[in-house]
C-alpha positions as CSV (number, residue, x, y, z in Angstrom):
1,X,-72.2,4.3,93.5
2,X,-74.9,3.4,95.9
3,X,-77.7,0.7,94.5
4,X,-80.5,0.2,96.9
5,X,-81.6,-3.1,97.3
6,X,-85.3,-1.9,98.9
7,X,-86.7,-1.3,95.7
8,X,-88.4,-4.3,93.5
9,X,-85.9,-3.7,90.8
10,X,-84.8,-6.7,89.6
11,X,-81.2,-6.4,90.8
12,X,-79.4,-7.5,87.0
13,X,-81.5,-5.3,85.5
14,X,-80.3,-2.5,87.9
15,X,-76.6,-3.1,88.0
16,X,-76.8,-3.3,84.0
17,X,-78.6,-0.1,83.9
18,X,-76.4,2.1,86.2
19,X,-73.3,0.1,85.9
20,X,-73.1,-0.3,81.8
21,X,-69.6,-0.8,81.1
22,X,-69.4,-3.1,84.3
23,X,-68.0,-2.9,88.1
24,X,-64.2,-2.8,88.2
25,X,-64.6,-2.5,92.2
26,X,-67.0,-4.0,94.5
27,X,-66.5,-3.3,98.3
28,X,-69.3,-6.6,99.5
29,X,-70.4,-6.7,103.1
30,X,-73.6,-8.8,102.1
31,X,-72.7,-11.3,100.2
32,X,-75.5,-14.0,99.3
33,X,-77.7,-13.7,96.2
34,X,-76.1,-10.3,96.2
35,X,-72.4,-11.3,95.2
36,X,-73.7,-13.8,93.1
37,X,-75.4,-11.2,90.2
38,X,-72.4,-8.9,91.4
39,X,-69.9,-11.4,89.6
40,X,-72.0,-11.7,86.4
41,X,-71.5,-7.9,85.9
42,X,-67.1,-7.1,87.5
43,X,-64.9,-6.7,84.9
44,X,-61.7,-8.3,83.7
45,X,-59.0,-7.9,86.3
46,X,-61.5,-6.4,88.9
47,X,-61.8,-6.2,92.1
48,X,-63.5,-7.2,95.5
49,X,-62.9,-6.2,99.0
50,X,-65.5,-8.5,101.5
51,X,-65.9,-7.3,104.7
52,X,-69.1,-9.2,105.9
53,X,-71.4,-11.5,104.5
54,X,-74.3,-9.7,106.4
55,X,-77.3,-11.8,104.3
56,X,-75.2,-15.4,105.3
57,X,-75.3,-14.9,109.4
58,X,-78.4,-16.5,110.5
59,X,-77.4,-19.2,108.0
60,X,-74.4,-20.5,109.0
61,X,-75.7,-23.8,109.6
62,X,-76.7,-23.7,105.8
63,X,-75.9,-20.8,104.1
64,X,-76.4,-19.5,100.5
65,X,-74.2,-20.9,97.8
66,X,-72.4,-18.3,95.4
67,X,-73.2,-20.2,91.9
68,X,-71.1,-17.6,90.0
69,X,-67.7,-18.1,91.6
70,X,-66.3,-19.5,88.0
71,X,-66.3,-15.5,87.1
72,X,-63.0,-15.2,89.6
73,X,-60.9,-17.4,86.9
74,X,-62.2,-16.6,83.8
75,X,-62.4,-12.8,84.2
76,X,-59.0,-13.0,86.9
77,X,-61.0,-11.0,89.7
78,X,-59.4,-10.6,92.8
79,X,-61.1,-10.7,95.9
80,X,-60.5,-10.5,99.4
81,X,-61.8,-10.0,102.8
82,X,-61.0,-8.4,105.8
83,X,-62.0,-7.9,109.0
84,X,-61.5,-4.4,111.0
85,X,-59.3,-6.0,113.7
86,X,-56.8,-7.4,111.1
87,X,-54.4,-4.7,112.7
88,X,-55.9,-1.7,110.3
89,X,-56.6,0.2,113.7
90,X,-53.0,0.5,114.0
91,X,-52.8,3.9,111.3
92,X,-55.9,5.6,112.8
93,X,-54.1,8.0,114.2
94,X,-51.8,8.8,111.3
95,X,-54.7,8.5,108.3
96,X,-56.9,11.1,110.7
97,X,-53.6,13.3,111.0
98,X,-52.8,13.2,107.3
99,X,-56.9,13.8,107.0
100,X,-56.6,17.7,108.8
């Protein structure tokens, strides 16, 4: 599921109202304000894959704090990023063969 963030939705409201039994995955390349509500609303024993923390790069000399980080132990989410040239290039070939 795709939520647009362009809208003046408030963004709880709209994670409660399409995701009402709660996130069980969340793939984050923005990070921010953004993963903060998105912790209020994963699952126990969820998931996160971060790829980019798109909101946080012209603030690296300060950048956002994530104030819901407390969610990881109490609800045992697992998250982890990644970056594309972590070797994943390497199966290209074979995931576009297996793909035909």
């Amino acid at each position: 599921m795709v939520i647009s963030t362009t809208k003046k939705e408030d963004l709880g409201a709209a994670l409660t109202r399409c995701c009402p039994n709660g996130i069980d995955i969340y793939f984050d390349n923005v990070g921010g304000p953004l993963l903060d509500e998105v912790l209020l609303h994963m699952n126990p024993n969820s998931k996160i894959v971060v790829s980019g923390m798109i909101s946080q790069y012209n603030k690296l000399d300060k950048p956002d704090g994530i104030h819901n980080l407390f969610h990881l132990v109490t609800k045992r989410i697992v998250m982890e990023g990644f970056q594309i040239d972590d070797g994943n290039l390497k199966h290209h070939d074979e995931f576009v063969e297996k793909m035909d």
